[in-house]
Structures are given as C-alpha cells and as structure tokens.
C-alpha positions as CSV (number, residue, x, y, z in Angstrom):
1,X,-54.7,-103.9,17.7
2,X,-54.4,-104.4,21.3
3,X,-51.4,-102.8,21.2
4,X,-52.5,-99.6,19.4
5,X,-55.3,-99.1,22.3
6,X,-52.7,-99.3,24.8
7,X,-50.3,-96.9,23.3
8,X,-53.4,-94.7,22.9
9,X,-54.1,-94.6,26.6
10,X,-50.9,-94.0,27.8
11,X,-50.5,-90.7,25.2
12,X,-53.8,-89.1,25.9
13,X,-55.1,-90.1,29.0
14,X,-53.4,-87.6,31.8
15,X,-54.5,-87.8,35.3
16,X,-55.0,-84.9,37.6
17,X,-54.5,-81.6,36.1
18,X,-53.4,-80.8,32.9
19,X,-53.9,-78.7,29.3
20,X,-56.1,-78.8,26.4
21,X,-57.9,-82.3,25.6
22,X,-59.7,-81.4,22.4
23,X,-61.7,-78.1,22.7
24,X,-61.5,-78.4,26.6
25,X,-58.8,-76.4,27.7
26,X,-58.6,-77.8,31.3
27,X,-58.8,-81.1,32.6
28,X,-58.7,-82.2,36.7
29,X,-59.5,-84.6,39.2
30,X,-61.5,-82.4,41.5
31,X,-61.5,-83.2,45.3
32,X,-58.6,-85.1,45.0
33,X,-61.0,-88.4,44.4
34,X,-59.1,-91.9,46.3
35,X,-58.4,-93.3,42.6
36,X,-57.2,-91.1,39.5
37,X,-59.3,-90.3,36.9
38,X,-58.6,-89.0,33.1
39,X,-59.9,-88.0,29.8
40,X,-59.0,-89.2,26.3
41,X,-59.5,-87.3,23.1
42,X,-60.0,-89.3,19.9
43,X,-59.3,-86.6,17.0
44,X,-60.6,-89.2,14.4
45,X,-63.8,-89.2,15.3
46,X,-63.3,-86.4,17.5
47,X,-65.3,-88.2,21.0
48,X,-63.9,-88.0,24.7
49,X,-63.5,-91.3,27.0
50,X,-63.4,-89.9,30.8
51,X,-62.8,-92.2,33.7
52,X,-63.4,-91.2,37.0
53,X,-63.8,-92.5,40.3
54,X,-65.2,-90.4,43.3
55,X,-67.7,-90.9,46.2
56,X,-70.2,-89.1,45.0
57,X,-71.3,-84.9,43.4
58,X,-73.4,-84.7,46.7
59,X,-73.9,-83.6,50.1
60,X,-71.3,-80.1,50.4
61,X,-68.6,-81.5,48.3
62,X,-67.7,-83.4,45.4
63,X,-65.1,-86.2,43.8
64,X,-65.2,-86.6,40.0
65,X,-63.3,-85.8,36.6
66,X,-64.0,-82.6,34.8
67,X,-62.8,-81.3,31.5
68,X,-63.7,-77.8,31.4
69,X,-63.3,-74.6,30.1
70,X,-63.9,-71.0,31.3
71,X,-67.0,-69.6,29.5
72,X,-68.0,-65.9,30.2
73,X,-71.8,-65.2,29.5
74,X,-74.5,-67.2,27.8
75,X,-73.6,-70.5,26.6
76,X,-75.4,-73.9,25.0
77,X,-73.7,-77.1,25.8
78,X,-75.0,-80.2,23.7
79,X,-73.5,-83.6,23.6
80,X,-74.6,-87.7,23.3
81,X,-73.5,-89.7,25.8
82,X,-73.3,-93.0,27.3
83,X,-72.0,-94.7,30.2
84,X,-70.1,-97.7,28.4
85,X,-69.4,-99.7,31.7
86,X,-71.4,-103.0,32.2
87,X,-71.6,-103.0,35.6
88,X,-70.9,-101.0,38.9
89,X,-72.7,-98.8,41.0
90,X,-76.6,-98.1,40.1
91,X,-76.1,-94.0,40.1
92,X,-72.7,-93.5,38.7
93,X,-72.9,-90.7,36.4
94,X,-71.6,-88.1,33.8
95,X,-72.9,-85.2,31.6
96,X,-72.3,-81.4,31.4
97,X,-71.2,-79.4,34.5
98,X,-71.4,-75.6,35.3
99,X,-69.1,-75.2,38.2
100,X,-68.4,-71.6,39.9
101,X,-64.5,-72.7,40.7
102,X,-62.6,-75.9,40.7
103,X,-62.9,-76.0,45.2
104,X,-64.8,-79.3,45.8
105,X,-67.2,-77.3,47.8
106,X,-68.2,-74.9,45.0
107,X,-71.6,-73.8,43.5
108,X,-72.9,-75.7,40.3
109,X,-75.5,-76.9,38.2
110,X,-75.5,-79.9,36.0
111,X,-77.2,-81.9,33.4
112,X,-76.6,-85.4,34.5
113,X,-77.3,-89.1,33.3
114,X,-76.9,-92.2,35.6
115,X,-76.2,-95.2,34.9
116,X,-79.8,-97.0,36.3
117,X,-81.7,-94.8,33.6
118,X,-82.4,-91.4,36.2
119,X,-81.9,-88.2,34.2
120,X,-81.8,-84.9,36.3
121,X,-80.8,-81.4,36.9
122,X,-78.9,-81.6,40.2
123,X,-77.1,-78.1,41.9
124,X,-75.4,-76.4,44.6
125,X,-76.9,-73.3,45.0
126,X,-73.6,-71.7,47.0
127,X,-70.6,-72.8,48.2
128,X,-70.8,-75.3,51.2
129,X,-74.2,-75.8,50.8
130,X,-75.7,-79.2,51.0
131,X,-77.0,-80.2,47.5
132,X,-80.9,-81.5,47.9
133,X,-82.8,-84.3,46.1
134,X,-83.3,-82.9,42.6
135,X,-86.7,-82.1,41.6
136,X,-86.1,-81.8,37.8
137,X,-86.0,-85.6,36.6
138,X,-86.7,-87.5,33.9
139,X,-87.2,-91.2,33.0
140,X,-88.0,-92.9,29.3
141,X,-89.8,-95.8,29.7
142,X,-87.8,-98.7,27.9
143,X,-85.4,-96.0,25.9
144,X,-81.8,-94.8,27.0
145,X,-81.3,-90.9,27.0
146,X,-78.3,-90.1,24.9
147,X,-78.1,-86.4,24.2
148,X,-77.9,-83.7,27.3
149,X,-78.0,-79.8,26.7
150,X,-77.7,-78.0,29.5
151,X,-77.9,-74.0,28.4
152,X,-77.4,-70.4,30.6
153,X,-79.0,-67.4,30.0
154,X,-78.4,-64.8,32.3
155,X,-78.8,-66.5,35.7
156,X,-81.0,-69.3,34.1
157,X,-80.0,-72.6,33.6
158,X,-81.9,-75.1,31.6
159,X,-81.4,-78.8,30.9
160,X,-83.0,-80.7,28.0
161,X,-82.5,-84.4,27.0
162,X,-83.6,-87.1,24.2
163,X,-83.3,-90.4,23.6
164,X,-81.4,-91.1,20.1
165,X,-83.4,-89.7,17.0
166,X,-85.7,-87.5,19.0
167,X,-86.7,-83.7,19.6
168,X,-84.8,-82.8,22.8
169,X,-87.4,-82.2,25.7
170,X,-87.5,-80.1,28.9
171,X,-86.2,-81.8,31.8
172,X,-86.0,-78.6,34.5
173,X,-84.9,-74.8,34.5
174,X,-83.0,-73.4,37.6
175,X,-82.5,-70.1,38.1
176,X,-78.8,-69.3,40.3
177,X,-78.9,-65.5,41.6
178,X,-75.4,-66.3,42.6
179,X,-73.9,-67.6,39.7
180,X,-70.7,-65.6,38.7
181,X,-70.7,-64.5,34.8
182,X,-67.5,-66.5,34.4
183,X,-67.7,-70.0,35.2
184,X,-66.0,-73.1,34.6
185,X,-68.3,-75.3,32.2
186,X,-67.8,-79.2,30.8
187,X,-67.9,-82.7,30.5
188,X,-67.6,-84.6,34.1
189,X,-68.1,-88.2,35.1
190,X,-68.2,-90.3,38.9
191,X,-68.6,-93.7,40.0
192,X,-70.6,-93.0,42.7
193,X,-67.8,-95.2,44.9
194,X,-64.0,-94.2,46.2
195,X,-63.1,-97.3,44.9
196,X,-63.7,-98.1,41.7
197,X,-63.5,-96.3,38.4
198,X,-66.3,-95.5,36.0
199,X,-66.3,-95.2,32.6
200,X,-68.1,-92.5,30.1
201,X,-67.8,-92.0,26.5
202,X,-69.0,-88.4,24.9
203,X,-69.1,-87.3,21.3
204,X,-71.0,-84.5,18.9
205,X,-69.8,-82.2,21.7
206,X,-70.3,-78.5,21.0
207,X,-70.2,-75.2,22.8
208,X,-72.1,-72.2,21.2
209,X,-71.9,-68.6,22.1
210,X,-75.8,-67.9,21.4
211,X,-76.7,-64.3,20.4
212,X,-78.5,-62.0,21.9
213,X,-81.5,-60.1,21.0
214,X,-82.4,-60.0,17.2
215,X,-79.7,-61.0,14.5
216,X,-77.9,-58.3,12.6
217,X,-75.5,-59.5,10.9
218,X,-72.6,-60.0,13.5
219,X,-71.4,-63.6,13.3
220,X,-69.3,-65.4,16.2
221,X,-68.0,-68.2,14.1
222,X,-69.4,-70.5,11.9
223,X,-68.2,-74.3,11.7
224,X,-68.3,-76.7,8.5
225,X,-69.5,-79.8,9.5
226,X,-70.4,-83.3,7.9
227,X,-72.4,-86.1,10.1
228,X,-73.0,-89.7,9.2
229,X,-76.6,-90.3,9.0
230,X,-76.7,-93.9,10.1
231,X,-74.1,-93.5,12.9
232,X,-75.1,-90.1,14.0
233,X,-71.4,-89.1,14.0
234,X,-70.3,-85.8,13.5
235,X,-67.0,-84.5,12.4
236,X,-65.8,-80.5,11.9
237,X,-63.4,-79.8,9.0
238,X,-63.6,-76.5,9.4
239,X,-64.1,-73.0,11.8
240,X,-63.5,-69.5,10.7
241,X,-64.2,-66.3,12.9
242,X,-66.6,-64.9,9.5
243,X,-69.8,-66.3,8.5
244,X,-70.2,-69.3,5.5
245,X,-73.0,-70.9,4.6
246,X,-74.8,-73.9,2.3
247,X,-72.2,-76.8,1.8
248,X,-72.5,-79.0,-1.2
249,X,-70.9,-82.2,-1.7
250,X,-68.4,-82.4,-5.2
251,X,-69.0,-85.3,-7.1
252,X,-65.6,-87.0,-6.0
253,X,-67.1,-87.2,-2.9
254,X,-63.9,-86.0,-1.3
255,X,-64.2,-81.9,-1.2
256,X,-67.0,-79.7,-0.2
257,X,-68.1,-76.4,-1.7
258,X,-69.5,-73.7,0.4
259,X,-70.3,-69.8,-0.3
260,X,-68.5,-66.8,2.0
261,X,-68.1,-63.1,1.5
262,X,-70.3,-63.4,-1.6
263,X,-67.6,-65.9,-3.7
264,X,-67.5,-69.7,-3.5
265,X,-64.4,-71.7,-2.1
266,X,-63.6,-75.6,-2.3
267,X,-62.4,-77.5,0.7
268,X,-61.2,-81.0,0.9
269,X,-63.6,-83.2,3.6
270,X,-60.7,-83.8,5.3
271,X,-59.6,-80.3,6.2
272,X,-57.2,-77.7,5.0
273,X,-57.8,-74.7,3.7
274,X,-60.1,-73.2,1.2
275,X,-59.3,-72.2,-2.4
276,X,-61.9,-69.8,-4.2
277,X,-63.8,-70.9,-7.2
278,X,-63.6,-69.0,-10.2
279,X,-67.6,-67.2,-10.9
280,X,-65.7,-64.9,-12.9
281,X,-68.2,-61.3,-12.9
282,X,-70.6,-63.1,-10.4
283,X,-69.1,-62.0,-7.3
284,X,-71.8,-61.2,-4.8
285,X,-73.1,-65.4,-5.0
286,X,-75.2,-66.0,-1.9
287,X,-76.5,-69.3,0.0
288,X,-78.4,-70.7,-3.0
289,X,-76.1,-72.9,-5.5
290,X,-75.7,-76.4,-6.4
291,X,-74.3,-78.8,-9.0
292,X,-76.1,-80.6,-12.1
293,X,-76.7,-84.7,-12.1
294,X,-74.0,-85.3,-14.4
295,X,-71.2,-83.2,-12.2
296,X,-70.7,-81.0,-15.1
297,X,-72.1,-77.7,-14.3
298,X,-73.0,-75.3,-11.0
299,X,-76.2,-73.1,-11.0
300,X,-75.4,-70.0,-8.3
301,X,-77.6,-67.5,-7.3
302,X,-75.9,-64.0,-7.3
303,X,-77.0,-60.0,-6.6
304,X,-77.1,-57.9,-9.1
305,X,-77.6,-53.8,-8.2
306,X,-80.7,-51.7,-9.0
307,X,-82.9,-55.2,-9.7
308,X,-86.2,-55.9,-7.6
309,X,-85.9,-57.7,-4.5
310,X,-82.6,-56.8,-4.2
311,X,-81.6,-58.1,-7.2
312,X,-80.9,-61.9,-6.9
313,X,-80.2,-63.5,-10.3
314,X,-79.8,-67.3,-11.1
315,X,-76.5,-68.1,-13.1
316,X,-75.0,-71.6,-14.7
317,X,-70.8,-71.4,-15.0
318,X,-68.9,-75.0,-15.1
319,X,-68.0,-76.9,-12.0
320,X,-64.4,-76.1,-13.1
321,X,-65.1,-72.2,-12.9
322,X,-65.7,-70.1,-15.9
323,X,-67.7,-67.0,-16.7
324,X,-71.4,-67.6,-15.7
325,X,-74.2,-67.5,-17.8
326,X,-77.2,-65.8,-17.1
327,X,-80.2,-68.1,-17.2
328,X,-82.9,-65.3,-16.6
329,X,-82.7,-61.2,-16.0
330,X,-86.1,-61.8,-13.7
331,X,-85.7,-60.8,-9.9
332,X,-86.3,-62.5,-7.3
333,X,-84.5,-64.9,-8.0
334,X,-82.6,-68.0,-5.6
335,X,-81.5,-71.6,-7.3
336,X,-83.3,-74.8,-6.1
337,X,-83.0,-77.2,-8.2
338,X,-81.5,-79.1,-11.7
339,X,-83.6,-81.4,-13.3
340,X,-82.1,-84.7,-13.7
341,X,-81.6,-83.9,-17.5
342,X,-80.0,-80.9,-16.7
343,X,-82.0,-78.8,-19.0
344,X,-83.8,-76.7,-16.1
345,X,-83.6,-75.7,-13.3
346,X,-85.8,-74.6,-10.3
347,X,-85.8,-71.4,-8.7
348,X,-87.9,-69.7,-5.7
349,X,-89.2,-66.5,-7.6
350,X,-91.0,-63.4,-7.0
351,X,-92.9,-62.2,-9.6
352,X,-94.2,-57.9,-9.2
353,X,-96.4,-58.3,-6.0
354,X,-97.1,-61.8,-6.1
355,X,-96.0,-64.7,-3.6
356,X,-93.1,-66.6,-3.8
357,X,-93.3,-69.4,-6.3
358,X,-91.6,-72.4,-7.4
359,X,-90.8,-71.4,-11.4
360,X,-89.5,-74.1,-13.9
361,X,-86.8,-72.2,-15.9
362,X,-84.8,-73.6,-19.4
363,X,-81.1,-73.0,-19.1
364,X,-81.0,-72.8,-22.8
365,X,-83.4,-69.8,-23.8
366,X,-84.8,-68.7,-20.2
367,X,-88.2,-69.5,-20.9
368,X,-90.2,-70.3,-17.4
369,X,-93.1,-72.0,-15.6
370,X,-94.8,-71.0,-12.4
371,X,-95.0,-74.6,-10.9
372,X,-97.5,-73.7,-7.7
373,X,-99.2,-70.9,-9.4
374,X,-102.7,-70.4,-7.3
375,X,-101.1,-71.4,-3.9
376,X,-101.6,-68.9,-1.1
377,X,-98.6,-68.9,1.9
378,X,-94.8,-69.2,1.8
379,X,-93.3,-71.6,-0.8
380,X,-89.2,-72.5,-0.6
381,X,-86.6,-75.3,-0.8
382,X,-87.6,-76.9,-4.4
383,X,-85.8,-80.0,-5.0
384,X,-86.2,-82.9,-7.9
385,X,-86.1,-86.4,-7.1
386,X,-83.1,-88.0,-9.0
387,X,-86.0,-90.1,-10.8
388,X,-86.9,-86.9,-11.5
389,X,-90.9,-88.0,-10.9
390,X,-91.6,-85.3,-8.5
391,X,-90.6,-82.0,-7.3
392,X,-90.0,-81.7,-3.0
393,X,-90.5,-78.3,-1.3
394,X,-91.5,-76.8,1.9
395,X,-94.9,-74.9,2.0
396,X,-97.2,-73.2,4.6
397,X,-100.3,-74.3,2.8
398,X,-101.7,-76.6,5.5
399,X,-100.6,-73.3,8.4
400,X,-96.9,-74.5,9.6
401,X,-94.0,-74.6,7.1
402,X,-94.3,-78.5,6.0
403,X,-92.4,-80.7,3.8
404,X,-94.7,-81.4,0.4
405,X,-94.3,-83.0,-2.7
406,X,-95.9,-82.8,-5.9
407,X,-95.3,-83.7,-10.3
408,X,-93.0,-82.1,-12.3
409,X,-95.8,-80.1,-13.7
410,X,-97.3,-79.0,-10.4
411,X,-100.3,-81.1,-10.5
412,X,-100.8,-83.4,-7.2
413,X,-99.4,-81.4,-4.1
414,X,-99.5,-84.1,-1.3
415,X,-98.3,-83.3,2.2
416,X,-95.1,-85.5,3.6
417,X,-94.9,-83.8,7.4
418,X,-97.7,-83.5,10.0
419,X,-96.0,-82.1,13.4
420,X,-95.9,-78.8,15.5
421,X,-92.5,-78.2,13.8
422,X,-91.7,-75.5,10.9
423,X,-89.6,-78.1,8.9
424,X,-87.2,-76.4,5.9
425,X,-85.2,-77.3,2.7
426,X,-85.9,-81.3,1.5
427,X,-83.1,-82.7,0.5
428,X,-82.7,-86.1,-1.3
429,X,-80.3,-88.5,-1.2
430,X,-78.6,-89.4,-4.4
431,X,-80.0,-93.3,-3.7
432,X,-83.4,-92.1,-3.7
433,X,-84.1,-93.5,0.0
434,X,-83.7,-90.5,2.3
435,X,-85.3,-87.2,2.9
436,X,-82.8,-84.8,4.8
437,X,-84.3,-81.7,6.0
438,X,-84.1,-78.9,8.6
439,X,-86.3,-78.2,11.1
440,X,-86.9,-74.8,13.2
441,X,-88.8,-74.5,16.6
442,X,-92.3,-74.0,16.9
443,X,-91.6,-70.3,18.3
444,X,-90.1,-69.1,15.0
445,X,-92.8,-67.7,12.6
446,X,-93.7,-70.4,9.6
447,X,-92.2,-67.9,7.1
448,X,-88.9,-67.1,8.9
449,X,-85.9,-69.5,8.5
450,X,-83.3,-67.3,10.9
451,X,-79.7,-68.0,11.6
452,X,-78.5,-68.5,15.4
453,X,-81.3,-70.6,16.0
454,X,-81.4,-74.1,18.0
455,X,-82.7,-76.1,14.9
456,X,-82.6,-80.0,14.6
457,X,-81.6,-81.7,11.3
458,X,-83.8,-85.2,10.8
459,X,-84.2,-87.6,8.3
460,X,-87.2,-89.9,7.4
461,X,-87.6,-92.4,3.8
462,X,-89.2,-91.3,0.7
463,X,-91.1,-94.3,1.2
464,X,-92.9,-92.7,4.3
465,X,-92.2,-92.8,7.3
466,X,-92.0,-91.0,11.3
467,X,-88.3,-88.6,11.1
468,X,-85.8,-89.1,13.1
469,X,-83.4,-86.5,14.4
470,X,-79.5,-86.9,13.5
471,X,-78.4,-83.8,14.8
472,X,-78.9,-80.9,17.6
473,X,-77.6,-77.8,17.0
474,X,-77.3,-74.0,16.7
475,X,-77.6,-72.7,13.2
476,X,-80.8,-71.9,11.0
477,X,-80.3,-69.9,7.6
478,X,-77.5,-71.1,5.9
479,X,-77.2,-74.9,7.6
480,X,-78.4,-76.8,4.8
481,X,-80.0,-74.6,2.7
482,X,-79.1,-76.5,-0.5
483,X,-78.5,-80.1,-1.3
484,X,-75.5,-81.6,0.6
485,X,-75.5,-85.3,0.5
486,X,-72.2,-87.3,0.0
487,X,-72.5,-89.3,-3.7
488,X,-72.6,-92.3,-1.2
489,X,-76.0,-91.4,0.3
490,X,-74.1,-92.0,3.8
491,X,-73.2,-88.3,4.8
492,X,-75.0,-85.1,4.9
493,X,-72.5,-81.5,5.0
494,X,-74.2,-78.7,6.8
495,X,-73.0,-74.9,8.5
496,X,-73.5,-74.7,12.3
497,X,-72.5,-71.2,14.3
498,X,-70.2,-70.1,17.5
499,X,-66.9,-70.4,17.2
500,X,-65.2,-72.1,20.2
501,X,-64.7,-70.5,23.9
C-alpha cells in the first residue's frame, strides 16, 4: 500500500508549471515560493491534494500554489475543503482564488480558510497594492467550515461558506471596478512560512457558467452526477453540451436512466456512453418517469399534440423497452409515483380549471382518484413509501413549498418541513430510512422549481428529524425530479448544469 501512495506522488504531483490536473487546466508555483509546491488529482474519487509552501498572500505580493483556469464572465466556484496537516503555522491557508494574471503582484480576490478556524474574503484591489486586514470574516463557534463558494457577477465578488451539512451563508461581497473579464480562477493553498510545506485536500469541486437574465431554453452543459449520502462524495459520470434531466437508478444498481431530446437513454454508473431505450411511439418523454417495486416495468410521462396543458400523458412500457401503454387519455398529466403493488400509480394532474392535484390512477382500466381534492396552493412531487403506508409530496398549503405526508387515501395531511426554504420532490430511500429532497432559495416563488438555480440537495430520516445538506450546487428543474436512490440506499443520482470552462 505504501508503495502505491508513493508511485501515486511521483506521477501526479508536478511542481512548478505545468498542464491540466483534472478540470484545472494550469497549475504553478506563483512567486517562485523558497520550497516547491504541487497538486495531485485522484480521478477515483475525483479530489485534489495541493502542497504549497510560501511566506504568505499578503502585503503587495504573494508565494503559494495555484491550479487555475482562465474563466471569461460570470462564474460560481464551490468546493469542501480541509487543511489535512496536524500541525504548522496558525494561518496557513487554501480555498478558491480569482487572480487578474499569474505576476506575484497581481489583483485578486479570494475565498479563504485557515488553519486556526478564520474564514475570510481577503483582496488586492490593483496591482502592487498592499492587501489590508479583511473585513469580511467569519468564525463557527465549535464547528470547522468545509465548503467555500466564492461567485462573480459582473464586477461583484461574493464569498459564502458552511460547515458540513449546512445552508451556505454570506461571509462578504466585494465589488472590483478593476477586475478584467478574463481572469485566472482556482484552487490555491500557503503555509504562511518559506519553510515549510502545507498541505490541503479539496473535493466536490465545480465550476458553473451561471446564466444570465431569465431562462429560455439555452443550456451550457448539464452533468450526471451521483453523491454518497453518508460520505458527502460526489462523482460525475457524465457531461454533454445539451440539456438531460431526472436520473433514476436500474435495479442492478450499476446503470442509470435519464431522459434527453424527449427519448430515454441507459448509462452504466461508471461512465461510457449512452444507449437509447426503446419507448417505441412515445417519443416526446419528458422529466417525469420511474420504475415499478418489482423492476419490471417503467411509467414515463410523454406529450401528446392538440391535448390540454400541452398534452402530457402518463404511459407504462417494460424496463426492457416495448410499445407503451397508455394508462389514461387525461391531460395534464406528469408520473410520480408506483404503488408498491404496482397496480397504480400517482400522477400530478390538472383537471379543466382546477389546481394541480395528486390523482390515484389503475394501470389496468385507468380509473382514478383525486388524493388532495379540497386543497388550495401548488401540489407536486407524489411519492409512496415502500411500506406503502403513506403518500410524500411537496405542498404550499402552510405558504412556502414544504415537504408533507399523508395516507394512501388522502386522509391525515401532516407537515414534515418547517424552514424559510421552498423544499421540492421527496424522495425515499428503498430502506425506508431517508428522505432525499431538493431545496430552492427563498427568492424563487413557492410555485416555481426553475433550472440554473443555486439549489441545495439535503437529506433528513423518516423518523423525523433537522435536514442536513449533502450537496451545493447549480441546477433546479430536472436535478432530482424523480426518485433516484441506488437499491443500496447509499447513493442518490441527480442532473447539475454548466459544462466546464
């Protein structure tokens, strides 16, 4: 094993500059610090290991390790860290860097983390200038930050940080008139001393290419995605320039389904490419589709022309593809749901001029039940326990969109989430324990669930419970629309959106 590490070093981590190291296209050793630092991509679990040493990022110029890329316009950065050193000097450091060029003298902004607990948002507002005490800080009492975003708009830079499993939070905003468009932007860690070397490790590490001003349709990449929920790991299996949504698991546990250009396509978990799933005259399948309890069959949603509401019908074909079968000719239609017996299924309906509601459907003769008939708000994201004892959705009957719960008849509506969040889409886990769900910012309107949205997916027990956040991230509609557990009950799948710089 000891040998492996070593052989692992010497291949990966390069001193001074060199090429690509994981999605960083650059990697230096700027201000030529007294010892070399390096950088060392793990593709398995796709985390960084930097080393740097360096007297300080202070004063009018700077000694530390940087793995960058050049980024033109707006940009979010969002990573965990951790300083895995035990000991050394109090304020070494690492996080995300903006930097106007590679001169040790140059203009920047960062979002930093040091080792003694100090979070902050530290800059040099032009070159040469002497950088001054930050006034953006941040300190959790008895808790260790691990994830830093640090995101531009415009000439705005803002950093945001969170302990592990919570909502990030506003550490400061910085505005820098003299920031060039295109600027150098990554990971970078120092000691804090000339002569020794520090150590930083950094995973979940993502670039998005927000979008500007209202969505319409134009897509910059999206990313398939699958994150441990206990570990908080994250692993991409696949990118693509076009828009895909709404991973499921297969019941091997070893390929994901997802939906794209209005067909669906299997993919194993460990990468490759995708292979289209027969739906046979359904060909126009959006984000709504999942598989029975027995693995047998799929339920997709698919639009049919010249229906109301734009037509959206629910279908049953077999896992194995096949010509689908219509389950009911009633529009508004979008799946959510088996029942554990595999008899019926749920599905978010529309009904002439009335709300959306959560309608019980038979897959044999298409006969259905309004479920939360007499309700008044938006209803979404129906879901049966595998115990099948109740029914989970997301409602905005108490004002925000909240997670509820209530019988398989609709009797007994009881309330799971109380926060200032618009939470989306209860998922649970095969085991019965977990509740995996998305959640959208307070400024997005309770009824909305947009794409290109920073959106948090968290996780909380059945058995009640405070959620936790597993994952930061850029994505919204299409995510995790629709169940995507692992068999296991150890992995969630879900959609995020920017391709890479």
């Amino acid at each position: 094993m000891k040998l492996l590490v070593i052989v692992f070093t010497i291949l990966f981590v390069v001193p001074g500059f060199s090429q690509r190291a994981g999605i960083f296209q650059q990697q230096a050793d700027i201000g030529k610090p007294r010892l070399p630092g390096g950088i060392a991509f793990d593709a398995s679990s796709q985390s960084y290991a930097l080393s740097s040493a360096g007297y300080n990022i202070w004063f009018n110029r700077d000694e530390f390790q940087y793995a960058y890329n050049y980024i033109k316009g707006d940009f979010i950065l969002t990573a965990s860290f951790a300083i895995t050193d035990t000991s050394g000097e109090p304020h070494r450091k690492g996080g995300w860097m903006v930097r106007e060029s590679p001169d040790p003298q140059s203009a920047h902004v960062v979002a930093t983390m040091h080792a003694d607990g100090l979070n902050s948002m530290q800059f040099r507002p032009l070159k040469g200038a002497y950088m001054r005490d930050p006034e953006d800080e941040i300190r959790f009492p008895k808790k260790t930050v691990e994830v830093l975003q640090l995101e531009r708009k415009g000439k705005l830079f803002i950093m945001r940080a969170a302990p592990k499993g919570e909502p990030l939070q506003l550490v400061g905003e910085r505005m820098m008139p003299d920031m060039p468009d295109s600027v150098m932007a990554g990971l970078f860690a120092c000691s804090h001393d000339a002569n020794s070397v520090m150590n930083m490790r950094a995973w979940n590490v993502s670039i998005d290419k927000p979008y500007a001003g209202n969505y319409n349709g134009s897509f910059k990449g999206s990313r398939l995605e699958y994150i441990d929920v206990f570990t908080g790991l994250r692993k991409i299996i696949y990118e693509s320039a076009t828009r895909f949504e709404a991973p499921n698991y297969m019941p091997d546990g070893k390929t994901l389904l997802f939906n794209e250009g209005g067909s669906l396509y299997t993919i194993p978990e460990v990468g490759g490419q995708p292979v289209k799933l027969n739906t046979g005259s359904a060909s126009r399948n959006n984000n709504d589709h999942g598989i029975s309890f027995d693995g047998k069959m799929l339920a997709i949603s698919s639009h049919v022309d010249g229906k109301p509401g734009g037509g959206s019908t629910v279908y049953t074909v077999p896992l194995t593809g096949g010509e689908p079968k219509q389950v009911s000719d009633k529009t508004p239609s979008y799946w959510h749901g088996w029942s554990p017996d595999g008899k019926s299924v749920l599905v978010i309906g529309q009904r002439g001029t009335d709300i959306y509601n959560v309608y019980k459907i038979s897959v044999k003769d298409g006969a259905e039940e309004n479920l939360t008939k007499n309700t008044s708000g938006h209803v979404d994201g129906s879901e049966y326990s595998p115990d099948g004892k109740y029914i989970y959705f997301n409602w905005t009957g108490s004002g925000t969109m909240q997670l509820w719960r209530m019988k398989p008849d609709g009797s007994q509506k009881e309330q799971l989430t109380f926060d200032e969040y618009n939470n989306w889409f209860p998922h649970i886990s095969p085991d019965g324990k977990w509740i995996a769900f998305i959640t959208f910012p307070p400024t997005i309107s309770p009824n909305d669930h947009p794409a290109l949205k920073r959106v948090m997916l968290r996780l909380m027990p059945v058995s009640g419970g405070a959620p936790r956040v597993i994952a930061h991230l850029y994505g919204g509609q299409g995510t995790i629309n629709v169940p995507s557990w692992s068999p296991d009950s150890r992995k969630l799948a879900f959609v995020s959106y920017s391709g890479r710089e």
